[in-house]
PyMOL commands that place a pseudoatom at each C-alpha (Angstrom):
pseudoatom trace, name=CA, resn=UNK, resi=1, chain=A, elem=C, hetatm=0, pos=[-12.110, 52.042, -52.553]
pseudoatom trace, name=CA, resn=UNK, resi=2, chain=A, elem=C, hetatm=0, pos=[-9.920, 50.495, -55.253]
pseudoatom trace, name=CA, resn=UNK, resi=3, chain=A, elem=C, hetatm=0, pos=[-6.218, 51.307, -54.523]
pseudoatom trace, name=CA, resn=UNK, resi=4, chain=A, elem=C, hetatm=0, pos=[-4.127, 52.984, -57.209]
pseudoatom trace, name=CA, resn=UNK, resi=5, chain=A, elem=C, hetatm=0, pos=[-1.867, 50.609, -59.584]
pseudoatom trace, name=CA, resn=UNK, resi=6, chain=A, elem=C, hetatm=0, pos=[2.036, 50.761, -58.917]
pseudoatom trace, name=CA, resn=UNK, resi=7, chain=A, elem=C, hetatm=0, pos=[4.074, 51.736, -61.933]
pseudoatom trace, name=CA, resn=UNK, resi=8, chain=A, elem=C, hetatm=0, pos=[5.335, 48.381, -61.488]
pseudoatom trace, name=CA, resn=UNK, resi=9, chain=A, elem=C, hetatm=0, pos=[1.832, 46.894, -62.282]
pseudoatom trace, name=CA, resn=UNK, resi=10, chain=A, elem=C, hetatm=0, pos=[1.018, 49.491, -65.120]
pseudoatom trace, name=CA, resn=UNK, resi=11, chain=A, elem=C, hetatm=0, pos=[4.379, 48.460, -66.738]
pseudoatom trace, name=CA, resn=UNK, resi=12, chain=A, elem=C, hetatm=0, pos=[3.858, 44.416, -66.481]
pseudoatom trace, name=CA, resn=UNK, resi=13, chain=A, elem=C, hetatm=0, pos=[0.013, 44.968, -67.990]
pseudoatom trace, name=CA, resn=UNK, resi=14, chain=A, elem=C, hetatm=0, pos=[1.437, 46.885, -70.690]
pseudoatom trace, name=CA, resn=UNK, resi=15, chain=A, elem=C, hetatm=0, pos=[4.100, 44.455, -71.174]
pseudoatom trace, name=CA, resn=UNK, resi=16, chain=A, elem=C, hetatm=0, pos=[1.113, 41.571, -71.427]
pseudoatom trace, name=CA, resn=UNK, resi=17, chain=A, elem=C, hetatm=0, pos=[-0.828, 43.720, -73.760]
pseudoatom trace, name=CA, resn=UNK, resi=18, chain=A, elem=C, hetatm=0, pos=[2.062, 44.091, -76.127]
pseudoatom trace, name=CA, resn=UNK, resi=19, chain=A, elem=C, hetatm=0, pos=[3.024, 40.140, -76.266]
pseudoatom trace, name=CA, resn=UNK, resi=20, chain=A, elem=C, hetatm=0, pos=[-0.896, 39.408, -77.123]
pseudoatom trace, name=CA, resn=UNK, resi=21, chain=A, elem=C, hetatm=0, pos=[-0.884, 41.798, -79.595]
pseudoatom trace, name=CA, resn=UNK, resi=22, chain=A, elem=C, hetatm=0, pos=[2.413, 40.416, -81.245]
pseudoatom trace, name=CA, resn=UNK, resi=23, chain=A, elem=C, hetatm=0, pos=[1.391, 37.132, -80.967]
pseudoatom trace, name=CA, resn=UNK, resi=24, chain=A, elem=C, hetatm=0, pos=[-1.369, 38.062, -82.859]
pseudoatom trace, name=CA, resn=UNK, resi=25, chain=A, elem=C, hetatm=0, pos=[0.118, 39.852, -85.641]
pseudoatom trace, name=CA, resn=UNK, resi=26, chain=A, elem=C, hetatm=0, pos=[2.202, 36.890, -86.002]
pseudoatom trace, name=CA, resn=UNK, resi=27, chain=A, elem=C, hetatm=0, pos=[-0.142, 34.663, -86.746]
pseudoatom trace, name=CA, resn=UNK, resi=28, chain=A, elem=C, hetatm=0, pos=[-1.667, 36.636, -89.308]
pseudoatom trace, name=CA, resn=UNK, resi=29, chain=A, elem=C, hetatm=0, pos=[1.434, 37.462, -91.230]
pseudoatom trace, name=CA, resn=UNK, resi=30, chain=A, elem=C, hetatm=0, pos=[2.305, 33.725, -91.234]
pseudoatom trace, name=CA, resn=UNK, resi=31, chain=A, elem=C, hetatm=0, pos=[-1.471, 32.629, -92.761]
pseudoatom trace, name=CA, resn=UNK, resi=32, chain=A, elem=C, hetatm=0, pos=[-0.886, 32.186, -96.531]
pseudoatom trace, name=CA, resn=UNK, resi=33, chain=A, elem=C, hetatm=0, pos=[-4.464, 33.429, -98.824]
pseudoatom trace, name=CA, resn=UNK, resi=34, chain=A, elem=C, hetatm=0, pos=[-4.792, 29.043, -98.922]
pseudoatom trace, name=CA, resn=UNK, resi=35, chain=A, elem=C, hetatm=0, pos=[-4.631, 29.180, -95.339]
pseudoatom trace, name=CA, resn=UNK, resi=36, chain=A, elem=C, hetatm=0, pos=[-6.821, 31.607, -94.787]
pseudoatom trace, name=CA, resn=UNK, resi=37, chain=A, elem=C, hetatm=0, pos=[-9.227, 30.039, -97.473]
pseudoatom trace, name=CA, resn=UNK, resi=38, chain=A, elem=C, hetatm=0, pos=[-9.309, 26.708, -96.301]
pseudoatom trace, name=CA, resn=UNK, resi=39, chain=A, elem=C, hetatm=0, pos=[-9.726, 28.184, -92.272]
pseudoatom trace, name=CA, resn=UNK, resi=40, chain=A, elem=C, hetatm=0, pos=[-12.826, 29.931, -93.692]
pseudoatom trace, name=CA, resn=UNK, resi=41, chain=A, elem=C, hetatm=0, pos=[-14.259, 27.028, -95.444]
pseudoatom trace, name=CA, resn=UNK, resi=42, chain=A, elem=C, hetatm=0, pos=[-13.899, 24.779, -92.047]
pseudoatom trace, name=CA, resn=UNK, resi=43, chain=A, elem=C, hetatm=0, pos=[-15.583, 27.403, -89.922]
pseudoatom trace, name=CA, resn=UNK, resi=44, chain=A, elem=C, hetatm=0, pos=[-18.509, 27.169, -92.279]
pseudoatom trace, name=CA, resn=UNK, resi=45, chain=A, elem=C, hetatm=0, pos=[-18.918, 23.898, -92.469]
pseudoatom trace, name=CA, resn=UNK, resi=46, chain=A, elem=C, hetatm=0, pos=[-22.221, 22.780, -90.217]
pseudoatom trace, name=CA, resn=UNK, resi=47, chain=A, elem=C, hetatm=0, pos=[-23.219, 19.573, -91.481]
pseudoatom trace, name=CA, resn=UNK, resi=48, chain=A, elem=C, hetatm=0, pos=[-20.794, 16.634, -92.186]
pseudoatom trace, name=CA, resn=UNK, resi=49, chain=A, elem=C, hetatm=0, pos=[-22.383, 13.326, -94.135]
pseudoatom trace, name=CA, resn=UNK, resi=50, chain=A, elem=C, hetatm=0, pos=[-19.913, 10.521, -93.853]
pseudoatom trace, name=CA, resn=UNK, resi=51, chain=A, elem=C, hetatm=0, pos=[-19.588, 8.331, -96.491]
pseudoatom trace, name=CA, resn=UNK, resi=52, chain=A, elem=C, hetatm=0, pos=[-18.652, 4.383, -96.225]
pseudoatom trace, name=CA, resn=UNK, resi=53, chain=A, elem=C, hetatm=0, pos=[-15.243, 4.112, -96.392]
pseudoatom trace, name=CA, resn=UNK, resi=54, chain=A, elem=C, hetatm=0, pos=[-13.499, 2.319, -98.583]
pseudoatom trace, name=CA, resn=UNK, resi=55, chain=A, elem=C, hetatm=0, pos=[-10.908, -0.519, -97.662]
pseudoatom trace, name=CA, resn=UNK, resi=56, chain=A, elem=C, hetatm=0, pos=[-10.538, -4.403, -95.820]
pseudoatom trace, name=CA, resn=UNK, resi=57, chain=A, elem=C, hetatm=0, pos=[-12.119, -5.838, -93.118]
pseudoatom trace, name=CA, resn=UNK, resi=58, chain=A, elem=C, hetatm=0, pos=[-13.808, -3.509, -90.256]
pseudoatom trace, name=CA, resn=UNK, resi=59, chain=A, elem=C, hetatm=0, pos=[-14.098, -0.403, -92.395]
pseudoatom trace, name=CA, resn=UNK, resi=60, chain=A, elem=C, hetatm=0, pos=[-17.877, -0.384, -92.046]
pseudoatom trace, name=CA, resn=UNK, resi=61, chain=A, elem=C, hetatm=0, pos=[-17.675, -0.455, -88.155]
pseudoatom trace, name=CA, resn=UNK, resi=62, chain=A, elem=C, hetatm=0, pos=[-14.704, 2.178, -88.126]
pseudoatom trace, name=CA, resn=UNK, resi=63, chain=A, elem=C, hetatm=0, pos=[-17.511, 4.396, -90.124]
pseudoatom trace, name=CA, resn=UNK, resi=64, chain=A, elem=C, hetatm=0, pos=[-19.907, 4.219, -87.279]
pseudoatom trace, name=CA, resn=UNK, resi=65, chain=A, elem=C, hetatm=0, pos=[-17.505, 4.919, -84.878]
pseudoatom trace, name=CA, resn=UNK, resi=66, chain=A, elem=C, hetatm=0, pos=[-16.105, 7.791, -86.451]
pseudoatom trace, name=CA, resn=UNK, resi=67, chain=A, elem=C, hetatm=0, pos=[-19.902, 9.496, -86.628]
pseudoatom trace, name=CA, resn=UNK, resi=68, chain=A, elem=C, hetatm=0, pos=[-20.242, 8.502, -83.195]
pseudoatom trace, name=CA, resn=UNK, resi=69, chain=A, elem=C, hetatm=0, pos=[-16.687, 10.210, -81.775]
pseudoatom trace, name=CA, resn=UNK, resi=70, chain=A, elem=C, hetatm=0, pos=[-17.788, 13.211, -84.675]
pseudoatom trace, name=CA, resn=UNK, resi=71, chain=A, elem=C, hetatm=0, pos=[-21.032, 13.717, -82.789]
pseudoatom trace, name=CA, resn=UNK, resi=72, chain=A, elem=C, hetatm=0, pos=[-19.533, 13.768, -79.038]
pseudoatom trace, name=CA, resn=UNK, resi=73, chain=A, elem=C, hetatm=0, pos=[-17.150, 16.925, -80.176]
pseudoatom trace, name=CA, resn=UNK, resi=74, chain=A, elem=C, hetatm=0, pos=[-20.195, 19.029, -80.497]
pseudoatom trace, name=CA, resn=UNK, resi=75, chain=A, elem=C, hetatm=0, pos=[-19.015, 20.613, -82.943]
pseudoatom trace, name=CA, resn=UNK, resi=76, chain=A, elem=C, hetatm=0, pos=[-20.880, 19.651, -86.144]
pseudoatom trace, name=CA, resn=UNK, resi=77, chain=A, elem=C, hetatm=0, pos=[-23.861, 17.656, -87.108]
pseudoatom trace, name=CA, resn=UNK, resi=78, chain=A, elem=C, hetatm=0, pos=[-24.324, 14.658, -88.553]
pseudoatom trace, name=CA, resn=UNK, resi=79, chain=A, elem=C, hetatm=0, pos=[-26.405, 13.989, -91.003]
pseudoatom trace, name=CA, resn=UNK, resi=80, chain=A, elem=C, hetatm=0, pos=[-27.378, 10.621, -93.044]
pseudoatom trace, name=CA, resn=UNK, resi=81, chain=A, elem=C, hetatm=0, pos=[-29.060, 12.678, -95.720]
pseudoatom trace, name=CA, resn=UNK, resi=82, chain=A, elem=C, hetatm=0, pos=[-26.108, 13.616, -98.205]
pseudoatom trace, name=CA, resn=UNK, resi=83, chain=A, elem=C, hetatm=0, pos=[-28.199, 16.561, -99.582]
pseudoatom trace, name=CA, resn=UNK, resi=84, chain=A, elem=C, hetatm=0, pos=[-28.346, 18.438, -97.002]
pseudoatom trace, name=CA, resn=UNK, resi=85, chain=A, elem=C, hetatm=0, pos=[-24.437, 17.934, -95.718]
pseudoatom trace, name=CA, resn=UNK, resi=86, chain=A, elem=C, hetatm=0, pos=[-21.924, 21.118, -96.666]
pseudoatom trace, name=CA, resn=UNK, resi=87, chain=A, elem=C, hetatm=0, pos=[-19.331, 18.685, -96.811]
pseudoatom trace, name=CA, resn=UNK, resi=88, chain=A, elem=C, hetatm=0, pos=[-18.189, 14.775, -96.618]
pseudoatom trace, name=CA, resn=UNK, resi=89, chain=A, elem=C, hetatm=0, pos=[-16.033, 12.753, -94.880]
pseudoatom trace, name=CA, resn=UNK, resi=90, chain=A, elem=C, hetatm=0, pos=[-14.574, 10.328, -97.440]
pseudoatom trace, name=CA, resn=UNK, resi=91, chain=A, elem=C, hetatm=0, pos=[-11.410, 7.470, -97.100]
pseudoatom trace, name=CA, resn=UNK, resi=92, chain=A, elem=C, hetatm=0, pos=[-10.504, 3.936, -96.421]
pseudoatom trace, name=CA, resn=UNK, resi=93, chain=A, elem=C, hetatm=0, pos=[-10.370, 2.131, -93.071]
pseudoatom trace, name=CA, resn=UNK, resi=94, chain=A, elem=C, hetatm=0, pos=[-9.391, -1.302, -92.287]
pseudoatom trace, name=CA, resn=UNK, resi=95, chain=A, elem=C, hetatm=0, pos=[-9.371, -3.392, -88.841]
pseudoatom trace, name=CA, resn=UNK, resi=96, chain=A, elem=C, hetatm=0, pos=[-6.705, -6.219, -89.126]
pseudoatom trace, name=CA, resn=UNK, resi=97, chain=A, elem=C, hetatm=0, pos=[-6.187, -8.852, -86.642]
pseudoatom trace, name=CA, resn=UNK, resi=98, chain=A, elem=C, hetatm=0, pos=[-3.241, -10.910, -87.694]
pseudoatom trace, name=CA, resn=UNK, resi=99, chain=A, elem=C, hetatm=0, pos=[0.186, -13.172, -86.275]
pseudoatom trace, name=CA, resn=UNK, resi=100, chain=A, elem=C, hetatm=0, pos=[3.823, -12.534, -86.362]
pseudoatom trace, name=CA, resn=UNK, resi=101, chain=A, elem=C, hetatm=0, pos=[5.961, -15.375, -86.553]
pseudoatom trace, name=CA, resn=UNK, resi=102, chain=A, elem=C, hetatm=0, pos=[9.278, -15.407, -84.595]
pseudoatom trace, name=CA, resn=UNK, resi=103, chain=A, elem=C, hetatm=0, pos=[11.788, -17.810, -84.420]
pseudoatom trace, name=CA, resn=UNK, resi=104, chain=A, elem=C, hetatm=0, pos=[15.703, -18.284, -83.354]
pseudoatom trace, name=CA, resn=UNK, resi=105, chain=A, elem=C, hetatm=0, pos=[18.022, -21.017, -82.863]
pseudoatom trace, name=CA, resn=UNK, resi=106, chain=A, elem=C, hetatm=0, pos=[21.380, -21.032, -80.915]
pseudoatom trace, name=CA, resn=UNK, resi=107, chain=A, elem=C, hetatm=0, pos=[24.090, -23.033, -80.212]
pseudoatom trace, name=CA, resn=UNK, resi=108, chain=A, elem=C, hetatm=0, pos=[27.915, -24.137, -81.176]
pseudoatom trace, name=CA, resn=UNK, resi=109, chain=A, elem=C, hetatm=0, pos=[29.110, -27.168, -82.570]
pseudoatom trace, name=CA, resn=UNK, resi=110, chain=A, elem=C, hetatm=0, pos=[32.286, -28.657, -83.476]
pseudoatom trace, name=CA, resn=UNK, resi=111, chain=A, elem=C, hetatm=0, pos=[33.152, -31.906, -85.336]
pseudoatom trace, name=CA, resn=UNK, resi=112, chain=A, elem=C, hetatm=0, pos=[36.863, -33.294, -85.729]
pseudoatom trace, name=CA, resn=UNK, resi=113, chain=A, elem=C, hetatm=0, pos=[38.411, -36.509, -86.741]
pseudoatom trace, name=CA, resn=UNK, resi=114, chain=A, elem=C, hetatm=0, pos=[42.033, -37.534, -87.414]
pseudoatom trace, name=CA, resn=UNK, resi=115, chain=A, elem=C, hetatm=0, pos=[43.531, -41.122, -89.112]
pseudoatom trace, name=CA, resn=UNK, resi=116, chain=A, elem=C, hetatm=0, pos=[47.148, -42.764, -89.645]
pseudoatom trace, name=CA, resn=UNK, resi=117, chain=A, elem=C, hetatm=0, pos=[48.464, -45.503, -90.926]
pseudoatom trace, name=CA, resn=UNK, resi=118, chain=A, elem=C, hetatm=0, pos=[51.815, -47.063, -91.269]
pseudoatom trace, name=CA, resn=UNK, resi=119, chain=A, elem=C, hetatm=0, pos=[53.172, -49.992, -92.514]
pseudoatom trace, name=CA, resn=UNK, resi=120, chain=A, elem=C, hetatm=0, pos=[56.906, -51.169, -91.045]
pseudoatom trace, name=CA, resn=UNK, resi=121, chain=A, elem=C, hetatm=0, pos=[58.806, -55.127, -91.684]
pseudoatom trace, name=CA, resn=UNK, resi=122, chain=A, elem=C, hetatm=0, pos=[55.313, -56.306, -93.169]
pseudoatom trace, name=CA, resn=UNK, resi=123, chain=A, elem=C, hetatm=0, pos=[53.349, -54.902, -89.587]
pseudoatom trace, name=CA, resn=UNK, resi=124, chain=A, elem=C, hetatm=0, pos=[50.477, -52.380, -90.189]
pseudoatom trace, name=CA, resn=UNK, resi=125, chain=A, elem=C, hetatm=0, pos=[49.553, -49.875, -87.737]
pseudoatom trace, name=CA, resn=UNK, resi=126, chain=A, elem=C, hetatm=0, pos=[46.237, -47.807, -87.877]
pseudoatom trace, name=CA, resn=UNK, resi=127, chain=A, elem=C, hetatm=0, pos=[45.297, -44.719, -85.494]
pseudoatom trace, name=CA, resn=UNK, resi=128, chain=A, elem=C, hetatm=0, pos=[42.051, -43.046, -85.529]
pseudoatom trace, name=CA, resn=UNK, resi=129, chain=A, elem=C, hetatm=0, pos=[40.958, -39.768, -83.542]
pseudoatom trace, name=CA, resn=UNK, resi=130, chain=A, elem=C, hetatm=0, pos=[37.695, -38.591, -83.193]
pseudoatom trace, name=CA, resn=UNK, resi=131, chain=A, elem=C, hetatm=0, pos=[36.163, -35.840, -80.682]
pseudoatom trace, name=CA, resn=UNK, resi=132, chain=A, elem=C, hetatm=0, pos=[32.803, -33.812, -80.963]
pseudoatom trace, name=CA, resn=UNK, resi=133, chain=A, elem=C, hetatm=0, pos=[30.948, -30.892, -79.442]
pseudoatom trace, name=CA, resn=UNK, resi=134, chain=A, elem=C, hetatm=0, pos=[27.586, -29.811, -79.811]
pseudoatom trace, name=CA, resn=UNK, resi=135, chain=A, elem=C, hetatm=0, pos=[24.858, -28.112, -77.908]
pseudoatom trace, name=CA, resn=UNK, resi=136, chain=A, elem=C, hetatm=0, pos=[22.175, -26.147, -79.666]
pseudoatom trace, name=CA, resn=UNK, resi=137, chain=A, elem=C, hetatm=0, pos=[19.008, -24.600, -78.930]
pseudoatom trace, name=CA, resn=UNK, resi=138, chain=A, elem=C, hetatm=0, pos=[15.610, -22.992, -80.987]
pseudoatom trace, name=CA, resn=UNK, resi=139, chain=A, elem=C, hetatm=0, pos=[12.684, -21.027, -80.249]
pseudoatom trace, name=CA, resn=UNK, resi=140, chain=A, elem=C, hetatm=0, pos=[9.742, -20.139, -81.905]
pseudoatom trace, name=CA, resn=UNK, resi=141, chain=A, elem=C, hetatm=0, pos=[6.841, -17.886, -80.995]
pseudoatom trace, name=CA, resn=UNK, resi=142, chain=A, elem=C, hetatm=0, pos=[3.437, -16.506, -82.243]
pseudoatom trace, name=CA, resn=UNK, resi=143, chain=A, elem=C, hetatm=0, pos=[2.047, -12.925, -81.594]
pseudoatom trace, name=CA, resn=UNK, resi=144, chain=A, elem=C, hetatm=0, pos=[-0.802, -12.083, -82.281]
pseudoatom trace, name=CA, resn=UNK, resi=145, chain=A, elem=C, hetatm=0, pos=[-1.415, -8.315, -83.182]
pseudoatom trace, name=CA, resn=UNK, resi=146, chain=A, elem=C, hetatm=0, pos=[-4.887, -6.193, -83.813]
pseudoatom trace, name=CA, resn=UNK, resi=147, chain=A, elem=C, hetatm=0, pos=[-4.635, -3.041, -85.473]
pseudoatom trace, name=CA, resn=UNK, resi=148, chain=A, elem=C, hetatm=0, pos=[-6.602, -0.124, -86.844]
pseudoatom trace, name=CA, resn=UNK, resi=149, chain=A, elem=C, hetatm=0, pos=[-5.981, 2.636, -89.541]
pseudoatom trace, name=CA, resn=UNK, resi=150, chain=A, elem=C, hetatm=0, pos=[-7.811, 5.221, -91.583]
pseudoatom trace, name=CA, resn=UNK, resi=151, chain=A, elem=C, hetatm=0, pos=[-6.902, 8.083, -94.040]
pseudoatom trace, name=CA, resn=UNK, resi=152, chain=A, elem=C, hetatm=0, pos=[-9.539, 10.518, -94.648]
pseudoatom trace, name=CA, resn=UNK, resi=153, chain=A, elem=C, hetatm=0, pos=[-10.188, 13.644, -95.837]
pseudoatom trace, name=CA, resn=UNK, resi=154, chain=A, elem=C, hetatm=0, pos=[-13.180, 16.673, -95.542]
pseudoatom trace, name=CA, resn=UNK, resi=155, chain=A, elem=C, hetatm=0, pos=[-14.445, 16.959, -98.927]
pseudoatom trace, name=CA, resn=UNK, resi=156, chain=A, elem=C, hetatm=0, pos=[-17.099, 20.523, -99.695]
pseudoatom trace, name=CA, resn=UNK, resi=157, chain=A, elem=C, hetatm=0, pos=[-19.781, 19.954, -102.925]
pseudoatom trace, name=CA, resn=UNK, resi=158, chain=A, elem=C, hetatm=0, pos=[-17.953, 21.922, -105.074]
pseudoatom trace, name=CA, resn=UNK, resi=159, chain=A, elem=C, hetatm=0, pos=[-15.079, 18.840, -104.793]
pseudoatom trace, name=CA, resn=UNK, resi=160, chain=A, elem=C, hetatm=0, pos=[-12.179, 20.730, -102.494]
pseudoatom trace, name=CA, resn=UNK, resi=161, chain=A, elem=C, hetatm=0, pos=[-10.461, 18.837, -100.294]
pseudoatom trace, name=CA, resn=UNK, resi=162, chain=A, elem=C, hetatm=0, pos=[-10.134, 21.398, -97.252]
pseudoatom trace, name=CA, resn=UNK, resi=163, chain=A, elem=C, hetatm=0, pos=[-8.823, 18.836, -94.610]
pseudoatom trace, name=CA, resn=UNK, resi=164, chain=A, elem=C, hetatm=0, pos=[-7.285, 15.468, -94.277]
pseudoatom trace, name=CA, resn=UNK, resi=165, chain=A, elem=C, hetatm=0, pos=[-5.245, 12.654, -91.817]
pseudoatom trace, name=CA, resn=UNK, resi=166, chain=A, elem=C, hetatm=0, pos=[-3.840, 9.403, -91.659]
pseudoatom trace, name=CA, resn=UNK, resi=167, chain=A, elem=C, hetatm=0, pos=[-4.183, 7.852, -88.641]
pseudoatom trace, name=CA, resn=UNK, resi=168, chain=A, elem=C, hetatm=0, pos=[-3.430, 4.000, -87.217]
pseudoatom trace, name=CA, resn=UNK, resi=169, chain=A, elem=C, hetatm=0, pos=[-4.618, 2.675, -83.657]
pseudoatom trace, name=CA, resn=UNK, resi=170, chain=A, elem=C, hetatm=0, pos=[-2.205, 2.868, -80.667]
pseudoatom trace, name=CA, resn=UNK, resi=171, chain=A, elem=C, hetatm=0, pos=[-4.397, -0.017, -78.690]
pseudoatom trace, name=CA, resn=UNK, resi=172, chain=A, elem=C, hetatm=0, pos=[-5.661, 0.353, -75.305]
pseudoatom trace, name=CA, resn=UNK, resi=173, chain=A, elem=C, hetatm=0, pos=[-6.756, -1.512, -72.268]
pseudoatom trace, name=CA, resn=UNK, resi=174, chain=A, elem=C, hetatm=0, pos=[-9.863, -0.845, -72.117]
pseudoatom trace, name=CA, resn=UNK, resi=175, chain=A, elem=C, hetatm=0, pos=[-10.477, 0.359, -76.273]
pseudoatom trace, name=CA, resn=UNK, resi=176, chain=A, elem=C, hetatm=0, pos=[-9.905, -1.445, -79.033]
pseudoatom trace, name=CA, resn=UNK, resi=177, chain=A, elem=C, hetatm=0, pos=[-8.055, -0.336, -81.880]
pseudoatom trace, name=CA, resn=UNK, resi=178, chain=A, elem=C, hetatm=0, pos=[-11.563, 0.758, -84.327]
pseudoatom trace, name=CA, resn=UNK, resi=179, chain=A, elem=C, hetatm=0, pos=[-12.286, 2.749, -81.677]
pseudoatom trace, name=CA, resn=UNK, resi=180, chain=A, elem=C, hetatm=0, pos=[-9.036, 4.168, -80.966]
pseudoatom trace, name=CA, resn=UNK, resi=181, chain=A, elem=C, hetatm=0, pos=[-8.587, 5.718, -84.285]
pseudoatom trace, name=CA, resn=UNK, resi=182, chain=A, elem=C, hetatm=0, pos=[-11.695, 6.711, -84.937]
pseudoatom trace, name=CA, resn=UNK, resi=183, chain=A, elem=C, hetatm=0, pos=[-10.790, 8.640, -81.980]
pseudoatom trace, name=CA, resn=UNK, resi=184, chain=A, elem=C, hetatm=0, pos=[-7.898, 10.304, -83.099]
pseudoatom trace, name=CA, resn=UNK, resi=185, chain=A, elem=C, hetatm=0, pos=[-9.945, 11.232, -86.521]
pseudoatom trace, name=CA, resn=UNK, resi=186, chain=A, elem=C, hetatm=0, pos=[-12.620, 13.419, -85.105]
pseudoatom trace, name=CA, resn=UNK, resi=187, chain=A, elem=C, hetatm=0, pos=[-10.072, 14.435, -81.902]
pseudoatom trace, name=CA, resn=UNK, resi=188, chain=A, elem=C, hetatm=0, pos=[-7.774, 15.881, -84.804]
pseudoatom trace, name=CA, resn=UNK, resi=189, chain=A, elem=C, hetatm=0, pos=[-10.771, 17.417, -86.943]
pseudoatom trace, name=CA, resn=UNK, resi=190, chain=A, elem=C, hetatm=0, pos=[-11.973, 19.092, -83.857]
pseudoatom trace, name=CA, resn=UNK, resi=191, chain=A, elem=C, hetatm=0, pos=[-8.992, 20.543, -83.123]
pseudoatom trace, name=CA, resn=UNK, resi=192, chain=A, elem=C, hetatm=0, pos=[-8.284, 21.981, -86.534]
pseudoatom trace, name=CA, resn=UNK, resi=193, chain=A, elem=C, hetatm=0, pos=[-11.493, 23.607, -86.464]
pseudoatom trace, name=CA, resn=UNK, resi=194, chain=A, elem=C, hetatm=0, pos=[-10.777, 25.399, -83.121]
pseudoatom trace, name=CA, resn=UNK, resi=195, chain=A, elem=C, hetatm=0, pos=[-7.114, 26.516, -84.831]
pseudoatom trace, name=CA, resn=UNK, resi=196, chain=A, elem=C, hetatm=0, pos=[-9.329, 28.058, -87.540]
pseudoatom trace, name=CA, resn=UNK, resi=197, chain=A, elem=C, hetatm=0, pos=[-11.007, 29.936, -84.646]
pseudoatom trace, name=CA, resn=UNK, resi=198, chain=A, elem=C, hetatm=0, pos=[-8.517, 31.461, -83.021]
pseudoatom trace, name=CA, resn=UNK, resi=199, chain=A, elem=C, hetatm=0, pos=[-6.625, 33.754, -86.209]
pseudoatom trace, name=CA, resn=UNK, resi=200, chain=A, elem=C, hetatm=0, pos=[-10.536, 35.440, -86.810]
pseudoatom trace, name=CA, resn=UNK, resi=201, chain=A, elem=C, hetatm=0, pos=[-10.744, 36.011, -82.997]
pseudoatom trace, name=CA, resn=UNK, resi=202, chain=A, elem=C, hetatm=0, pos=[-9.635, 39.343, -81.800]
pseudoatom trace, name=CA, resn=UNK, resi=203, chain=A, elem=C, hetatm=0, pos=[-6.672, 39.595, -79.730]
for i in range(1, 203): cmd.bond("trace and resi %d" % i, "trace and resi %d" % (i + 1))
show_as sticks, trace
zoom trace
């Protein structure tokens, strides 16, 4: 036999209800007609071709990895075949391995030196001073750096751009930097398509 629900129960599930329901309305007054365009056009997006990206050294491999990170989300397939994609993945990448130069130098130094000379009853007299300090000291070192970055944008046939980021590599133990932004790229696209969800869900 369930047991009866307290006022003070009926109150705080109203209370819930209400905030939900707010919440919701929020978000829907705050969606511009754009917003809610572009939201629309991500949801019905199935099939994503990516293109080779444009850009230095690395850009090809970045590519791959982005299709493969794409593909783990589960939330879109991947397709070679540019026909049959609803939109594309176009950009630039680049994976640059490169050295900083550093280098410093301290220290103090002082230089003096005095002369005199005086001539008395056909005697000459001559006086010299002299006195130095110097100490000094320079460093130079070489770091080498690896980095990763791509800007790309979701692109539908008709030519709208409905999505796009920038992102650049962080680095990681145990992943390097063309897979850590490839990473962030399909990470980010994922979660704009599950924001798209959420306004068209009901509260």
């Amino acid at each position: 036999m369930r047991k009866a629900m307290r006022p003070q129960q009926i109150f705080l599930s109203g209370a819930i209800c209400l905030f939900v329901l707010l919440n919701a309305a929020a978000g829907w007054a705050a969606e511009t007609p754009l917003e809610r365009l572009q939201r629309e056009q991500l949801l019905g997006v199935k099939r994503i071709h990516v293109e080779p990206l444009q850009g230095g050294h690395g850009a090809a491999q970045i590519r791959d990895m982005l299709i493969g990170s794409l593909h783990r989300t589960g939330l879109f397939l991947l397709t070679e075949d540019a026909q049959q994609a609803d939109a594309f993945i176009r950009g630039s990448a680049q994976d640059l391995i490169y050295s900083d130069y550093y280098a410093s130098r301290e220290g103090l130094q002082v230089r003096g030196a005095a002369s005199s000379s005086e001539r008395e009853s056909g005697e000459s007299e001559f006086a010299s001073t002299s006195f130095g300090i110097g100490d000094s000291e320079q460093s130079s070192r070489r770091e080498r750096k690896h980095e990763a970055s791509a800007a790309v944008r979701l692109v539908l046939r008709s030519g709208e751009v409905i999505w796009s980021t920038t992102q650049e590599s962080a680095g990681g133990k145990y992943r390097g930097p063309a897979a850590d932004v490839a990473e962030r790229v399909a990470r980010e696209l994922g979660e704009a398509w599950r924001a798209a969800q959420r306004p068209s869900s009901s509260p």
